[in-house]
NUKE-654960 format. One record per residue (C-alpha): residue number from 1; residue in three letters; chain; x, y, z. Coordinates in steps of 0.25 Angstrom, whole numbers, plus 2048, in hexadecimal, padded with zeros to 3 digits. Layout:
BEGIN
NUM  Ala  A  X  Y  Z
...
This chain:
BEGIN
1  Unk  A  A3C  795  37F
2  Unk  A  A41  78E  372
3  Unk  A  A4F  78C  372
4  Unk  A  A55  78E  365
5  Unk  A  A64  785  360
6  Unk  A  A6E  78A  359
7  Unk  A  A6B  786  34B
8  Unk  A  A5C  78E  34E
9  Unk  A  A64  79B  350
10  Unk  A  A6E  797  344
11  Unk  A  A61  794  33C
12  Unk  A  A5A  7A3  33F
13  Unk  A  A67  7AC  33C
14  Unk  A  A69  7A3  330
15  Unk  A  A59  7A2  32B
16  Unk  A  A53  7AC  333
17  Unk  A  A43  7AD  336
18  Unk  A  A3E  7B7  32D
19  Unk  A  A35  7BD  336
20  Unk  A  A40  7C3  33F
21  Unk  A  A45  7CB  332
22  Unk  A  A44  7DA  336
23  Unk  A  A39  7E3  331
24  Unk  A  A36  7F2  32E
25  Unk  A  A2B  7FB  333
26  Unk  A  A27  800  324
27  Unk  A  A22  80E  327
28  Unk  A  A16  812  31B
29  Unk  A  A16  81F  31B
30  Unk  A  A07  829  319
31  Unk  A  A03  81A  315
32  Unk  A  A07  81E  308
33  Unk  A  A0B  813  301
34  Unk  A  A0E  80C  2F4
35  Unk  A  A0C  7FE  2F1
36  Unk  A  A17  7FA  2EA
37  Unk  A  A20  801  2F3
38  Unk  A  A1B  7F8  2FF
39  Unk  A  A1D  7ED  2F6
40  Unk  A  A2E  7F2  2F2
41  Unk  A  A30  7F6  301
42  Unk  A  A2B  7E7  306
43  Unk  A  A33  7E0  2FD
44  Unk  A  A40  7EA  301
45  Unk  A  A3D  7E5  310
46  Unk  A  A3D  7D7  30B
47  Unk  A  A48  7D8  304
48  Unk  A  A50  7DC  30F
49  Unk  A  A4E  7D2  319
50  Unk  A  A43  7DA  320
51  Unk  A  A38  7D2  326
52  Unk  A  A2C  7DB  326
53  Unk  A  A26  7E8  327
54  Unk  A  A1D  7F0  332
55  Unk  A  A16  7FB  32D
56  Unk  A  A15  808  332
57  Unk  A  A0B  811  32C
58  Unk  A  A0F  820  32F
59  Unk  A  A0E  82F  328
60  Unk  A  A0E  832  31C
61  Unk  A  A1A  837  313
62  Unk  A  A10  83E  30A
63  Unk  A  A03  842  306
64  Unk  A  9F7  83A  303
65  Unk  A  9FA  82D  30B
66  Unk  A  9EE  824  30C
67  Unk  A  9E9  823  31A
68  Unk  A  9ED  81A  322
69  Unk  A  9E3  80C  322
70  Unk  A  9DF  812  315
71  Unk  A  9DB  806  30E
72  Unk  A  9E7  80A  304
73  Unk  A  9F1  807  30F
74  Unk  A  9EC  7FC  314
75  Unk  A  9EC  7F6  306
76  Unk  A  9FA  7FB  308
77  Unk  A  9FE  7F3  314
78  Unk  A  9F5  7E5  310
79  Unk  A  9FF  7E7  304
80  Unk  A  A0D  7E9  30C
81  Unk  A  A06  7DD  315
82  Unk  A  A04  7D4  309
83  Unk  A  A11  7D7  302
84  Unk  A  A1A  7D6  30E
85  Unk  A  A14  7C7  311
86  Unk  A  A19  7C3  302
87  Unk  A  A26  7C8  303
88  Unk  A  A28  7C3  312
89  Unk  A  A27  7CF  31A
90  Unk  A  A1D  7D0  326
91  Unk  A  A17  7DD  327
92  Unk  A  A12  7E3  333
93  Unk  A  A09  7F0  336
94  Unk  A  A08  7FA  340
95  Unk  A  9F8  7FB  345
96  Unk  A  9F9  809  344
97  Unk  A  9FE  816  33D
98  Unk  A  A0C  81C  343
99  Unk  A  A0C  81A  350
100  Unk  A  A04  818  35C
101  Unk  A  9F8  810  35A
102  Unk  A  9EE  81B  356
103  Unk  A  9E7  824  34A
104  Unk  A  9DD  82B  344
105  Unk  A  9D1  820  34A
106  Unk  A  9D6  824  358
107  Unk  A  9CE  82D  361
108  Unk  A  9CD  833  36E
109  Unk  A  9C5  825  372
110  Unk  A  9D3  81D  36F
111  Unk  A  9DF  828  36F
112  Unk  A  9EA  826  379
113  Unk  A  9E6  82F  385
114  Unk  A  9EE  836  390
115  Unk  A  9ED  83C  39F
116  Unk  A  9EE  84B  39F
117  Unk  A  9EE  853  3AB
118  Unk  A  9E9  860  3AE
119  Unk  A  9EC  866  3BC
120  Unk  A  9E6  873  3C0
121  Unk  A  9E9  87C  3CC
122  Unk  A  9DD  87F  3D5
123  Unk  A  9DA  888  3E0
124  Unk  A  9D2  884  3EC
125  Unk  A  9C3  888  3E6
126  Unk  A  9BA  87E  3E2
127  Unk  A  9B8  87B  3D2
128  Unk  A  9AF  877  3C8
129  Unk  A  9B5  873  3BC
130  Unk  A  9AE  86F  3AD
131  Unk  A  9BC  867  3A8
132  Unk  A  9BE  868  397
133  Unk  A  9C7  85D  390
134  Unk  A  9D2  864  389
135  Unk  A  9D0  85C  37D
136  Unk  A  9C7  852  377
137  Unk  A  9C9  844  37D
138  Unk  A  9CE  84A  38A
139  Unk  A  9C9  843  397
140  Unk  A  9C7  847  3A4
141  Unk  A  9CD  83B  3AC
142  Unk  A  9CF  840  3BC
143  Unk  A  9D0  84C  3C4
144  Unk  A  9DA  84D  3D2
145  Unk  A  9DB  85A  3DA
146  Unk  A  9E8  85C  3E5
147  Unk  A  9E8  867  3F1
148  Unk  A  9F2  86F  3F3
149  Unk  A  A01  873  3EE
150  Unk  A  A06  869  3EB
151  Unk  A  9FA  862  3E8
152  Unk  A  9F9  857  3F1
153  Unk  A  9EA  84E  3F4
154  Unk  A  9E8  84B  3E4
155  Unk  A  9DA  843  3E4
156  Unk  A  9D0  843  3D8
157  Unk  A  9C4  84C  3D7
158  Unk  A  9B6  846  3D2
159  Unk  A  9B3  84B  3C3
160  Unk  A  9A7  84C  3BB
161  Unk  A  9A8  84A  3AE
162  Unk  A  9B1  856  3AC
163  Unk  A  9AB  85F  3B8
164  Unk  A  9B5  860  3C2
165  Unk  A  9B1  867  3CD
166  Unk  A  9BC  86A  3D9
167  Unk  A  9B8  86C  3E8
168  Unk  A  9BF  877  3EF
169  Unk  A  9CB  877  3F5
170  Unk  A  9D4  87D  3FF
171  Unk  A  9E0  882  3F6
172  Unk  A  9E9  880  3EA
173  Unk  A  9E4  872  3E5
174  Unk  A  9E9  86B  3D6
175  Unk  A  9DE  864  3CE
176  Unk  A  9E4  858  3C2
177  Unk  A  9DC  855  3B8
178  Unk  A  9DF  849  3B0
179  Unk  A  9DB  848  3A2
180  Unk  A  9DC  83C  398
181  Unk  A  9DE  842  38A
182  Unk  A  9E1  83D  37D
183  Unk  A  9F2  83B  37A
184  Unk  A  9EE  844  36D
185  Unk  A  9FB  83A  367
186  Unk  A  9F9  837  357
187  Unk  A  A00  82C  351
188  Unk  A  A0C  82E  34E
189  Unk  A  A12  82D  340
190  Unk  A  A03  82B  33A
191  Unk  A  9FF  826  32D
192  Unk  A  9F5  830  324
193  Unk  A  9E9  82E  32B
194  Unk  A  9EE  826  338
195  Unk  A  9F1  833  33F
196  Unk  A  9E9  833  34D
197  Unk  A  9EA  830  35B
198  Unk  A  9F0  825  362
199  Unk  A  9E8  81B  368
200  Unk  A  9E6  818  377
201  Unk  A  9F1  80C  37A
202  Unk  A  9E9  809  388
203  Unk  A  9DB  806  382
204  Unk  A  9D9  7F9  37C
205  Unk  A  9CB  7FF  374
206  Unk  A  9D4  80B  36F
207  Unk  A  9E0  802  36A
208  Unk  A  9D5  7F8  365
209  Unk  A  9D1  803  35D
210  Unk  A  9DB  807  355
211  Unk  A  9DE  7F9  354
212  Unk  A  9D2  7F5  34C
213  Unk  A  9D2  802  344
214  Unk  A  9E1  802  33F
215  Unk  A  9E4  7F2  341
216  Unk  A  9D7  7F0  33B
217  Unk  A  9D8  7F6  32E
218  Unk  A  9E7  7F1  32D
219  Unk  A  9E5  7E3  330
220  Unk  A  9D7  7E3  328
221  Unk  A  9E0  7E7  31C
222  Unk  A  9ED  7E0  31F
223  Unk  A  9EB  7D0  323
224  Unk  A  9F0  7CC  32F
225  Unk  A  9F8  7C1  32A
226  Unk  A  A00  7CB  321
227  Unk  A  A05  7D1  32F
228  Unk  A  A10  7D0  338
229  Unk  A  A0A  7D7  342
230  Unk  A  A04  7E5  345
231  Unk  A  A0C  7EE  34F
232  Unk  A  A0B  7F8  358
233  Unk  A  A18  803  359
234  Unk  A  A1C  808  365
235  Unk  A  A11  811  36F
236  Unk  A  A14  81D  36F
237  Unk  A  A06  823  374
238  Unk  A  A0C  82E  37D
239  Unk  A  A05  832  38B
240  Unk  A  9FB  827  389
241  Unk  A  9F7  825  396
242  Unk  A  9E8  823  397
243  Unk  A  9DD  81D  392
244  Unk  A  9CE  820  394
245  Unk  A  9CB  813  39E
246  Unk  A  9D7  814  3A5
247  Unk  A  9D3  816  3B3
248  Unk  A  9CA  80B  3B3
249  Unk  A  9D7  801  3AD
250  Unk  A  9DD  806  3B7
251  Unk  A  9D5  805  3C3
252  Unk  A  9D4  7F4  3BD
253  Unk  A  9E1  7F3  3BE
254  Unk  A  9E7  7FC  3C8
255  Unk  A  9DD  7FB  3D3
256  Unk  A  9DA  808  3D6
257  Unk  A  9D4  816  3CE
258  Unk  A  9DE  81C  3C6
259  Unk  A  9D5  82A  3C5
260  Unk  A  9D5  82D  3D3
261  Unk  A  9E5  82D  3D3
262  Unk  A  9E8  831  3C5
263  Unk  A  9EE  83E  3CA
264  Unk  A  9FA  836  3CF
265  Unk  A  9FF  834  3C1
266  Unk  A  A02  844  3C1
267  Unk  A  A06  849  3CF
268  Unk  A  A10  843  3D8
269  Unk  A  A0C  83A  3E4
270  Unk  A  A12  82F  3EA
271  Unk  A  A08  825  3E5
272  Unk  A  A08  82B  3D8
273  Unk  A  A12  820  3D4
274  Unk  A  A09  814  3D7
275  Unk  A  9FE  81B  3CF
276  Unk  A  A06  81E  3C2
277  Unk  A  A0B  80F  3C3
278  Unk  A  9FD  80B  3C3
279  Unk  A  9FA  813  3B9
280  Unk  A  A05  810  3B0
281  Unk  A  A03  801  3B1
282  Unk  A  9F5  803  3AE
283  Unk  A  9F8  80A  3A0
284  Unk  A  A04  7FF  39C
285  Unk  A  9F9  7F5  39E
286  Unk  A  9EE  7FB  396
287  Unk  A  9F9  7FF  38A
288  Unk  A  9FB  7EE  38C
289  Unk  A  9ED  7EA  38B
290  Unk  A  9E6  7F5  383
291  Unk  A  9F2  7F7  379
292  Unk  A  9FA  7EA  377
293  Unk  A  9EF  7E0  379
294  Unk  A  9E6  7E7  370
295  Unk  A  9EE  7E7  366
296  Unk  A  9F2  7D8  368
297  Unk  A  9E5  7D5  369
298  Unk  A  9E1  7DC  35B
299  Unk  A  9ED  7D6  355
300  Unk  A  9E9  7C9  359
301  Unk  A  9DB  7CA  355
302  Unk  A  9E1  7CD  346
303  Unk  A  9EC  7C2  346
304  Unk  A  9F8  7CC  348
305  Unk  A  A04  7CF  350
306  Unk  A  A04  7DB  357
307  Unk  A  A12  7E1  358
308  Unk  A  A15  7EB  363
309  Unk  A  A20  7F6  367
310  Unk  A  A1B  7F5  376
311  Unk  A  A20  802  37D
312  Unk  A  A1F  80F  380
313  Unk  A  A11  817  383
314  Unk  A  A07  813  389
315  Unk  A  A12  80C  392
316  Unk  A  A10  7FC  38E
317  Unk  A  A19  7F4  396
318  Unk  A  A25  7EC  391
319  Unk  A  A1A  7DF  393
320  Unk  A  A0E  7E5  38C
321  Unk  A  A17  7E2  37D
322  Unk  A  A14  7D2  380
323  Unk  A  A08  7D4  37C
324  Unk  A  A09  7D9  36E
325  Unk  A  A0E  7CC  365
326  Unk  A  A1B  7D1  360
327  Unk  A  A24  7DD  368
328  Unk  A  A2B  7E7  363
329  Unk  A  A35  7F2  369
330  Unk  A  A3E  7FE  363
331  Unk  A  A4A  804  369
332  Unk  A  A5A  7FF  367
333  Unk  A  A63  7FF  372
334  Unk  A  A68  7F3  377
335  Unk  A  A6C  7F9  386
336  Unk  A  A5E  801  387
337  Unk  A  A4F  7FD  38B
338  Unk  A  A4B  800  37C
339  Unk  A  A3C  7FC  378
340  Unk  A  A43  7F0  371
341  Unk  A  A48  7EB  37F
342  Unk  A  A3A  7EF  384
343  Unk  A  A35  7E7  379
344  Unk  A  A3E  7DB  379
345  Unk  A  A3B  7D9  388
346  Unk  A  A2D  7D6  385
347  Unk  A  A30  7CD  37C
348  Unk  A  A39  7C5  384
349  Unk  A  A2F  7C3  38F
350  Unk  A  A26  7BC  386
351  Unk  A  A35  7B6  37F
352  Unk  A  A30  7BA  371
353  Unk  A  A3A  7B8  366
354  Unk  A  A36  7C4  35D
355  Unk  A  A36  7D1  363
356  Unk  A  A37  7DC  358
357  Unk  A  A3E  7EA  35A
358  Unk  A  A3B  7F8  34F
359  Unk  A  A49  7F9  34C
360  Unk  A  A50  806  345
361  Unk  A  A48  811  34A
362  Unk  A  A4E  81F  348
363  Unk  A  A5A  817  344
364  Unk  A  A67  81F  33D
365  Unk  A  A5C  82B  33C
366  Unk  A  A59  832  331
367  Unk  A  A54  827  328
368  Unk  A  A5F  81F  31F
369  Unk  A  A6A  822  327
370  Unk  A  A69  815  32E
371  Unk  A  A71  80A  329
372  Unk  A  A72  7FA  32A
373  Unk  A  A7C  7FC  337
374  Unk  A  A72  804  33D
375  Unk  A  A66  7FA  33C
376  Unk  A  A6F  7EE  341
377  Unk  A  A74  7F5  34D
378  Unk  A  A67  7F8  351
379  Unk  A  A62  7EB  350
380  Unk  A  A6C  7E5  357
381  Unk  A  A68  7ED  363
382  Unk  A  A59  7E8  361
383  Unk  A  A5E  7DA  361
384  Unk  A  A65  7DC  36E
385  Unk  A  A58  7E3  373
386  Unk  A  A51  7D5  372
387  Unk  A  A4B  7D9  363
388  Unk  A  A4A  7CC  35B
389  Unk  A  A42  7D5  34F
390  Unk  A  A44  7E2  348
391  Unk  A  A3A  7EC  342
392  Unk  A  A42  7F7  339
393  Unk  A  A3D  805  33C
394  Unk  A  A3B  804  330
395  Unk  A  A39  806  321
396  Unk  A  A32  813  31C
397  Unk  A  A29  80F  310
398  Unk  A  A2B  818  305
399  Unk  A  A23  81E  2F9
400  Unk  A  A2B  81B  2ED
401  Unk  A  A2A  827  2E7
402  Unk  A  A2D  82F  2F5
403  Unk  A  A38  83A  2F4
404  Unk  A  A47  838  2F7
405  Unk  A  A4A  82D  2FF
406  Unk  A  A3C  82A  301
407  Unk  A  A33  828  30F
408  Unk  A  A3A  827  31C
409  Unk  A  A31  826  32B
410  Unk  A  A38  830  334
411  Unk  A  A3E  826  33D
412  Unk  A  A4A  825  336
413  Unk  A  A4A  815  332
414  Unk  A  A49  813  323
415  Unk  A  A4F  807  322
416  Unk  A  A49  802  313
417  Unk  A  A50  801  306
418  Unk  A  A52  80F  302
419  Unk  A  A5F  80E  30C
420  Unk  A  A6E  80B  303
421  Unk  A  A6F  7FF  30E
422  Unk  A  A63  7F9  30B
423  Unk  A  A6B  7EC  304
424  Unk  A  A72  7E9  313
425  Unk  A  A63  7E8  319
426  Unk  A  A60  7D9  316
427  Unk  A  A6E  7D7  31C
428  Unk  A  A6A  7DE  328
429  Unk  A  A5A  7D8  329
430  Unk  A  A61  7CA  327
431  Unk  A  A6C  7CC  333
432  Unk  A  A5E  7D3  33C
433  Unk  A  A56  7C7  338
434  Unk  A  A60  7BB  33D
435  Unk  A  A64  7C4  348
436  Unk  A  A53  7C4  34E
437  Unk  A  A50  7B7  348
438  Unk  A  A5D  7B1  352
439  Unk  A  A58  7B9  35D
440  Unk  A  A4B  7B6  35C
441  Unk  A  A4F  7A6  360
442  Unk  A  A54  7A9  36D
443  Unk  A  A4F  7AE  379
444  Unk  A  A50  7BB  382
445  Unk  A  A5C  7BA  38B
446  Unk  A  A5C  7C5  393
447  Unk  A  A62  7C3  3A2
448  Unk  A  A5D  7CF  3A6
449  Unk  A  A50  7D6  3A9
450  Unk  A  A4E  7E6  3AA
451  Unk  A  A41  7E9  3B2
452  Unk  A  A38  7F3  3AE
453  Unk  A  A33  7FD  3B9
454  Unk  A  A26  800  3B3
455  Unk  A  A21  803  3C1
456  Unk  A  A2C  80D  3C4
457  Unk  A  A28  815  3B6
458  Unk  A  A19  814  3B7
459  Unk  A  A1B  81A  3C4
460  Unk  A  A23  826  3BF
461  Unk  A  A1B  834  3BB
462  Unk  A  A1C  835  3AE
463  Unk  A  A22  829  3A7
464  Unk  A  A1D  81A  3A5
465  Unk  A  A12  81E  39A
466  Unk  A  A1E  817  391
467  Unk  A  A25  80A  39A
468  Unk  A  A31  809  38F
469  Unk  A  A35  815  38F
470  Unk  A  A34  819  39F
471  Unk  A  A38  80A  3A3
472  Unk  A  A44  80E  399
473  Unk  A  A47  81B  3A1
474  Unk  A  A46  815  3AD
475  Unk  A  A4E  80C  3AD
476  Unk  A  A5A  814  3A5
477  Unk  A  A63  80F  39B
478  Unk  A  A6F  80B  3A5
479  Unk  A  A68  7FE  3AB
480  Unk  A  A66  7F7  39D
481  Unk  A  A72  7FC  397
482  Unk  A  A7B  7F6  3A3
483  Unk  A  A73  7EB  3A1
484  Unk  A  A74  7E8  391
485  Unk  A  A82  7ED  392
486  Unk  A  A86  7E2  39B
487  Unk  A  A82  7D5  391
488  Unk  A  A75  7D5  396
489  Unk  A  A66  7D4  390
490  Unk  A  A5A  7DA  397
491  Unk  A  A4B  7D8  395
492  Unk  A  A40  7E3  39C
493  Unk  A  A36  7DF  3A3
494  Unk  A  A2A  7E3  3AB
495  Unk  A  A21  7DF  3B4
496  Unk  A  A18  7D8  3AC
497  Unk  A  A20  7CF  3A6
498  Unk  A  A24  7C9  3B4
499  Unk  A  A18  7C2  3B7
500  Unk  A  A1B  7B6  3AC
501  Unk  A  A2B  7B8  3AC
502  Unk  A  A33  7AE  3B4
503  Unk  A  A3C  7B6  3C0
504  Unk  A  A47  7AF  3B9
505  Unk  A  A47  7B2  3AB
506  Unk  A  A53  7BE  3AD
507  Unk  A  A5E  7BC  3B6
508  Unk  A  A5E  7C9  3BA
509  Unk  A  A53  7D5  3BC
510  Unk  A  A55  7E3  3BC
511  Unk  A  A4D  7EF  3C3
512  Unk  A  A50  7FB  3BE
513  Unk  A  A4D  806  3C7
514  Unk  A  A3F  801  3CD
515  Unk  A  A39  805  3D8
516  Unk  A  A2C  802  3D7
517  Unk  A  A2A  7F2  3D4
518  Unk  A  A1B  7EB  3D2
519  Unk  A  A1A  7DF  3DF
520  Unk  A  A19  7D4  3D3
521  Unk  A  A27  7D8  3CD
522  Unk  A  A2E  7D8  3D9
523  Unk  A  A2A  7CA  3DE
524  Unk  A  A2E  7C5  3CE
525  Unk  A  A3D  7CC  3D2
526  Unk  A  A3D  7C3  3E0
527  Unk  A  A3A  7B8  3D6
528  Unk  A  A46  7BC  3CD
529  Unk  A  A4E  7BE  3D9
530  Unk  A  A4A  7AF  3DD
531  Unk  A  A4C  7A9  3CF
532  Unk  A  A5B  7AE  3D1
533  Unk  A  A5A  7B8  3C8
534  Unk  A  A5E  7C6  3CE
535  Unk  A  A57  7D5  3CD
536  Unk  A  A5D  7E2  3CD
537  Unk  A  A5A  7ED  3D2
538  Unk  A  A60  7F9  3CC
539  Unk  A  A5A  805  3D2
540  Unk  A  A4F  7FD  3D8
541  Unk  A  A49  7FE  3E6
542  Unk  A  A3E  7F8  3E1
543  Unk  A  A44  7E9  3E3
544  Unk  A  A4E  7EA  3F0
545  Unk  A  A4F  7DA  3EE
546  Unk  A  A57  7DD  3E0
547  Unk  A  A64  7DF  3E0
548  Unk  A  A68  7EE  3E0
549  Unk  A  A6F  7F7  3D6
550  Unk  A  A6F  806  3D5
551  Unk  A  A74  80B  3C8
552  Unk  A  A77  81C  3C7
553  Unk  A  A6D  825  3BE
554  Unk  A  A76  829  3B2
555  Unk  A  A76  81F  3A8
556  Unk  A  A80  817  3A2
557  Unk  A  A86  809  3A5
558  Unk  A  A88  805  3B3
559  Unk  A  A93  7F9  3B6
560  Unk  A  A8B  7F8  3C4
561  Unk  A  A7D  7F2  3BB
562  Unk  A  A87  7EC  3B1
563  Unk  A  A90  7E3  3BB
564  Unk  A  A84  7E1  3C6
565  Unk  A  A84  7D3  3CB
566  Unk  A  A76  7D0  3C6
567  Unk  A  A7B  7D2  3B9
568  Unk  A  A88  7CB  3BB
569  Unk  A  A7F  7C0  3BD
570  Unk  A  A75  7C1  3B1
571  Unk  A  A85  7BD  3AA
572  Unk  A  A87  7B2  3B4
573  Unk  A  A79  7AB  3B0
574  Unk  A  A79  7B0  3A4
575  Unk  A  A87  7AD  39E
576  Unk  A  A89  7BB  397
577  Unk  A  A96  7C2  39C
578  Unk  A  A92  7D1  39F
579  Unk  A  AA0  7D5  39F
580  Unk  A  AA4  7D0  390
581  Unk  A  AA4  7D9  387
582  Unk  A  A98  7D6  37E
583  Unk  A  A8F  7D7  38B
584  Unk  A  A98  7E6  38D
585  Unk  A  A94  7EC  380
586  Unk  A  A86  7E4  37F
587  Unk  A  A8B  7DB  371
588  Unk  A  A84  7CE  375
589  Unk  A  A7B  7D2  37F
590  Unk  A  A6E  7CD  37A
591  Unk  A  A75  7BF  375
């Protein structure tokens, strides 16, 4: 770790690095676009102390948008690319229209699929069945038949083809059918001509796909030198829970056919818990290597960064964001498990100095209601999330001969130069860049580190598909809160990361309501335990050799977390004074 003096700290908040200036996500609306309008917007971002610009392709505000990768718009983008190197910008592109990765090249083959099921009540004759698919694309992947009321001795039945045929029985029996169909998701907020589905996450050939047809074309117009990077938003591909070669994946790494229990992911059984951890470990790893590997990969092979917001569905796990070459979050809160903190964990494992957050989303809604204030104390929250780089969210491009106050994305930020504050901006870009270029100088400091159960939610019908969001409601908002209201910081971490991180790194470990803990992460908590360091267990039967705490169900803060000896002692070895009053009201916390 380099270690920075004083003069080297004085150096950055004086002449800071230009590349932790904070940039905008330029939103090009239809792509309908006017040259010398791209040319006035960059130079109103430059002038303001931004740093750059990501662009962000989406609908059109009128009719008779060129299509998107029209040759027209991509002349467009290798001009903003060309004219934002000579006035100092770095421009960045989304590899993709809207949001998710997907459009108009994407079909069944590569679309993000689902599990459907389809349970039927049968009587005790026998059957013979000739299955149809209720739409195109859909597959018949398993059949299991119960006895009785309640249905109890679930086991697969032999299909061929789609010709089921059902021996007779002696009563009531229930037949599932599981059916892996196309999401039917579009991409949202779609350029004219991007509309389509969204491509499967969990196949490396379908990502590969949309990767050589939309990265192709932009990076065959756009040089990569002239690029900061290309970037991915956040993954929103709802319900994607399958892919075609799924149960032979599975079977490789799990050790065991996933068809013949399949059933358990639907009907309640005590080994149902196992299975559905299995089976959503399975899915975080293949988002991992079909997903965020390809695109590193293809990145690579066309000398770029690839940029990631590394969360939500299909559920990629905290770790898997290591891999892209720069992370990004969303989300303020300094008390909460916000995708920033999620982000800015990631980046710490690795101890990387630039870990960017899209800032200013939704902020003040409607649009131009937000003012300079509102940006700052927003900021500030990021910072104390771990963020050391800001992406605005963002600066609507607008025709210059649009109507009224011009063009405006419906997500409430238009932070260009049509608002009256416009001339306090390179006041506030100035105070945000010495602010992240200071940061960025030191290391991560947090004494404390927050488990995350992702066996416990795997494990659970009907959540994990997103690990963020049900890690996040798993664990509630009054153990990190008592936490970060006491003085201290907080990274998350998971089980992957365990492996190449020294038991001593955090004073103190946290397991929040885990009852179900892999044999490799408990023997890495004896180790803690052994390099002094202390683990508790809030909630948590799942580690008797912790210490034990039991906090009550109603949220809110709870002095018995706050003053807890562990904690006391985080102080001790940490020389921070919990009880002062800039550790009571959070003022200093990330210091």
């Amino acid at each position: 770790m380099t270690v920075h003096t004083v003069e080297q700290v004085r150096h950055a908040l004086i002449t800071p690095d230009p590349a932790a200036r904070p940039m905008m996500r330029w939103w090009w609306f239809g792509p309908d676009m006017d040259r010398g309008e791209i040319d006035r917007e960059l130079r109103a971002m430059a002038d303001a102390g931004l740093g750059g610009a990501e662009v962000a392709l989406v609908y059109p505000l009128r009719p008779g948008a060129p299509h998107y990768l029209s040759p027209e718009v991509l002349a467009h983008l290798r001009h903003a690319a060309e004219r934002a190197r000579e006035l100092g910008l770095r421009l960045d592109v989304t590899l993709g229209s809207g949001w998710s990765y997907g459009g108009a090249h994407i079909g069944a083959e590569h679309a993000a699929r689902r599990l459907r099921w389809e349970r039927r009540d049968l009587g005790p004759e026998a059957l013979d069945w000739e299955l149809t698919a209720s739409w195109p694309g859909d597959e018949l992947v398993s059949v299991h038949l119960a006895e009785g009321l309640p249905p109890s001795g679930w086991h697969r039945l032999p299909v061929e083809g789609y010709r089921l045929r059902i021996p007779a029985g002696r009563g009531p029996r229930t037949v599932l059918l599981a059916w892996s169909e196309v999401t039917g998701q579009q991409v949202k907020r779609s350029a004219a001509g991007a509309e389509g589905p969204v491509v499967d996450h969990l196949s490396a050939a379908a990502v590969r796909h949309h990767l050589d047809t939309v990265g192709g074309a932009i990076l065959g117009a756009v040089p990569a030198e002239l690029l900061g990077s290309v970037f991915s938003d956040s993954l929103e591909v709802y319900e994607a829970g399958w892919t075609r070669d799924l149960p032979e994946r599975f079977r490789s790494r799990r050790g065991y056919e996933l068809l013949d229990v399949l059933h358990l992911l639907e009907v309640g059984a005590p080994e149902a818990a196992q299975v559905r951890e299995d089976y959503g470990r399975t899915l975080s790893e293949l988002v991992e290597e079909g997903f965020v590997a390809t695109c590193r990969a293809w990145a690579e092979e066309h000398g770029v960064r690839f940029r990631l917001q590394g969360y939500g569905q299909p559920p990629i796990t905290l770790g898997a964001q290591r891999g892209a070459h720069l992370i990004e979050g969303e989300g303020a809160g300094w008390t909460a498990l916000t995708q920033s903190r999620w982000a800015s964990s990631a980046a710490h494992l690795d101890r990387r100095e630039v870990v960017s957050s899209e800032v200013w989303t939704w902020v003040h809604s409607p649009s131009f209601r937000a003012a300079p204030l509102d940006l700052l104390g927003e900021a500030h929250e990021h910072l104390l999330l771990g963020i050391t780089h800001f992406v605005g969210h963002g600066w609507p491009y607008t025709a210059p001969d649009a109507p009224g106050l011009g063009w405006t994305f419906y997500a409430a930020g238009a932070l260009d130069d049509r608002n009256a504050w416009w001339p306090a901006m390179p006041e506030l870009t100035a105070h945000l860049t010495r602010l992240c270029a200071a940061l960025r100088l030191g290391a991560p400091g947090a004494e404390v580190a927050l488990y995350l159960p992702y066996a416990d939610v795997r494990a659970a019908r009907g959540r994990g598909h997103d690990l963020w969001a049900a890690c996040r409601a798993h664990i509630g908002e009054q153990l990190p809160a008592a936490i970060r209201r006491a003085g201290y910081d907080l990274d998350l971490l998971d089980d992957d990361a365990l492996a190449a991180l020294d038991p001593a790194a955090y004073p103190v470990v946290v397991l929040p309501r885990v009852s179900r803990l892999p044999a490799e992460t408990r023997r890495w908590l004896d180790r803690v335990r052994a390099a002094g360091g202390s683990v508790l267990a809030v909630d948590s039967p799942a580690y008797p050799d912790g210490q034990q705490l039991s906090l009550p169900e109603e949220s809110g803060d709870d002095a018995r977390l706050r003053d807890h000896a562990t904690l006391a002692m985080v102080g001790a070895r940490g020389g921070s004074d919990a009880e002062g009053e800039e550790g009571a009201d959070g003022e200093g916390a990330d210091g």
